[in-house]
N, C-alpha and C positions, 0 to 999 in steps of 0.2 A: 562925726557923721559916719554912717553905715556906708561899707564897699560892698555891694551885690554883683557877686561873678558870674559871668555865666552870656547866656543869649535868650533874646526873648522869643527863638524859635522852641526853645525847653518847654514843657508843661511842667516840670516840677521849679524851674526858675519862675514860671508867671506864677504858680502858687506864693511860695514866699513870695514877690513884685506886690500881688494883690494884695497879701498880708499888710504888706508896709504901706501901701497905699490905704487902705482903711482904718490905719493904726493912725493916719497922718506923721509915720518916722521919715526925717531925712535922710534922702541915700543916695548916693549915685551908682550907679551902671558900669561895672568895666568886662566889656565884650573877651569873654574867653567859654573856651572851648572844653566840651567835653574827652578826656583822654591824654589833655596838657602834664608833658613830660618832664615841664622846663622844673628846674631843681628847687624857683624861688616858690612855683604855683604849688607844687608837692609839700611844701612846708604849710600853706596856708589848707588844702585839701588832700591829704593823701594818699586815696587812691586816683587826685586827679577829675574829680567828679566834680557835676555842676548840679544845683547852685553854690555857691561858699560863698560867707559873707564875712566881711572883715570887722570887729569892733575894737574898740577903745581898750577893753579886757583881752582880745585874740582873734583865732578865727573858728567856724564853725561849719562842716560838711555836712550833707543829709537834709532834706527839704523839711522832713517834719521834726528832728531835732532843731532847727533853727527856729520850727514853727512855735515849738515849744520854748524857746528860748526868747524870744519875741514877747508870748505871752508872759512870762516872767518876769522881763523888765519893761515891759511897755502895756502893765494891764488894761489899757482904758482905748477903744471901747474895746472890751470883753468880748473873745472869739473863742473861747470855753465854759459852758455852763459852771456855776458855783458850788457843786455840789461831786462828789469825787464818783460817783455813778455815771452820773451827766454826763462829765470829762470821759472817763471810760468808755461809754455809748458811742460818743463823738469821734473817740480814736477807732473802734469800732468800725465805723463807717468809714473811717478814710484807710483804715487799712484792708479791708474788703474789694475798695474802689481799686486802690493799690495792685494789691495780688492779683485778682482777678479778672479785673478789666483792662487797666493800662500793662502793666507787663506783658499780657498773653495778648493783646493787640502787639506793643514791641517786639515779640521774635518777627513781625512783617516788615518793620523799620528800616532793614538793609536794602530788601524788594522795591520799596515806596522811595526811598528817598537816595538809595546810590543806583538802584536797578539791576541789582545781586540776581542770580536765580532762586526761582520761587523754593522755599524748604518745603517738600510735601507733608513730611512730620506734622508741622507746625501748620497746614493749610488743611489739616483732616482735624485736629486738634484744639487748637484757639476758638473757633466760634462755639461748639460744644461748653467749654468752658468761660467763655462771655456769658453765654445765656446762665449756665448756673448762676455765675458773679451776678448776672443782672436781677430775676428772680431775687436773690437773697438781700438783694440790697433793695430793693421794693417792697421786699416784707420788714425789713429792719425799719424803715423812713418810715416819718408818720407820714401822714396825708396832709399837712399843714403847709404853710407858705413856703419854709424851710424844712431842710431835711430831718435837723430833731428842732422839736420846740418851735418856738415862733418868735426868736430871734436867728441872726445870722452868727455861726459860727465856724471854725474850720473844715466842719464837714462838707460845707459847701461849697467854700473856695477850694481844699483840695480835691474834693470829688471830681468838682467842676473839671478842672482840667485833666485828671485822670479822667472823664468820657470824653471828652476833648478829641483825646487824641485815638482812642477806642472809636469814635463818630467816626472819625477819618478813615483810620484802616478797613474800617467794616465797610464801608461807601468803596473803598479803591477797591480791597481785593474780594470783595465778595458780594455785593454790589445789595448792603442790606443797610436797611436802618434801625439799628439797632433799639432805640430807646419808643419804636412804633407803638408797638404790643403793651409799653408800662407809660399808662395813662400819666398816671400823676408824676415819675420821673422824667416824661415827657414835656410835663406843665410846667416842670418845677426848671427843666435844664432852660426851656427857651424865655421863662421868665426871667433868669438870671442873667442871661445873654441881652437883655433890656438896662440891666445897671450900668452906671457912668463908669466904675472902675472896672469892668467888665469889658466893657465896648474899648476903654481907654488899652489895657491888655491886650485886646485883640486886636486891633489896630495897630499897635505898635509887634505886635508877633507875626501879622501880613507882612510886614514893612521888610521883616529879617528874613523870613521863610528865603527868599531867594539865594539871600548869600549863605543862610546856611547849607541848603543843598548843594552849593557850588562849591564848599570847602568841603562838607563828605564825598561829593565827587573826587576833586583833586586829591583829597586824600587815598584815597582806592585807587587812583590812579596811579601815584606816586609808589605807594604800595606793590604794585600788580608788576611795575619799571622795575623795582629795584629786588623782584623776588626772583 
């Protein structure tokens, strides 16, 4: 059985989650922390990072390596088109959503979730660069059910959660909605937030939100004492 590390407060943990959940693969959950220093987690991820998942062959860090790794041994149902363009397309879109929207929303993640001071840099900067990200990814996606083609594929589980968490910061620090203006990624986000595995990931991601911002506090805290 699969070890999935990590917290369901992660957006790149609930992508792989969703993966496995739609793959119907067996796994269980062992609650760790992004930044884990202890000597045995650095063996399984090394720089420490979540999600990491532990198999039968070893372990694996990096959410879309693992994603890719998933599809390799667990083709069925198929979250890559069959056609080596197709696949291409699809990383495409997840690495777009990536760079552009989830990262550049997380330089705000210290602000939102320890109550850091605001970085102006990054508060004149990041929405500018959403909106390109968003833009570019509205012209890439067809118009269809899904983001390519009209089956469900990685683009959409990880996109998904890359706006996820981009909805959020844009709503706290800037008090916008980001996906207003692009009809059909609009159609497309709040459709998906309709599926069982969807609903079932966020539900269990409310559940953690608490205790994770209670551990990035204590953390800072701890921090701030011993500097």
């Amino acid at each position: 059985m699969i070890k999935l590390y990590g917290v369901a407060a992660s957006n790149y943990f609930n992508s792989v989650k969703h993966a496995l959940l739609v793959k119907a693969i067996d796994f269980t959950e062992v609650e760790t922390y992004t930044g884990n220093k202890d000597e045995s987690y650095l063996d399984k991820s090394p720089m420490g990072k979540i999600p990491c998942i532990e198999t039968e062959s070893g372990c694996l860090s990096e959410a879309t390596v693992i994603l890719d790794y998933l599809e390799d041994v667990y083709p069925t149902p198929p979250l890559y088109p069959a056609d080596a363009f197709g696949r291409a397309k699809v990383r495409q879109i997840m690495k777009m959503a990536e760079l552009y929207i989830e990262l550049q929303a997380r330089r705000h993640i210290p602000e939102v979730v320890a109550g850091t001071p605001r970085l102006d840099e990054a508060f004149k900067e990041v929405p500018g660069m959403m909106k390109r990200g968003l833009r570019a990814l509205d012209r890439l996606c067809g118009k269809g059910r899904f983001l390519f083609g009209e089956q469900l594929t990685y683009a959409d589980i990880h996109t998904r959660y890359c706006l996820k968490i981009g909805k959020r910061i844009a709503y706290k620090i800037y008090d916008w909605d980001m996906l207003a203006e692009f009809e059909h990624l609009n159609r497309w986000y709040e459709a998906f937030a309709e599926d069982p595995v969807a609903k079932k990931v966020d539900a269990e991601s409310a559940a953690a939100m608490a205790a994770f911002i209670a551990h990035v506090q204590q953390q800072r805290s701890a921090a701030g004492a011993s500097a």
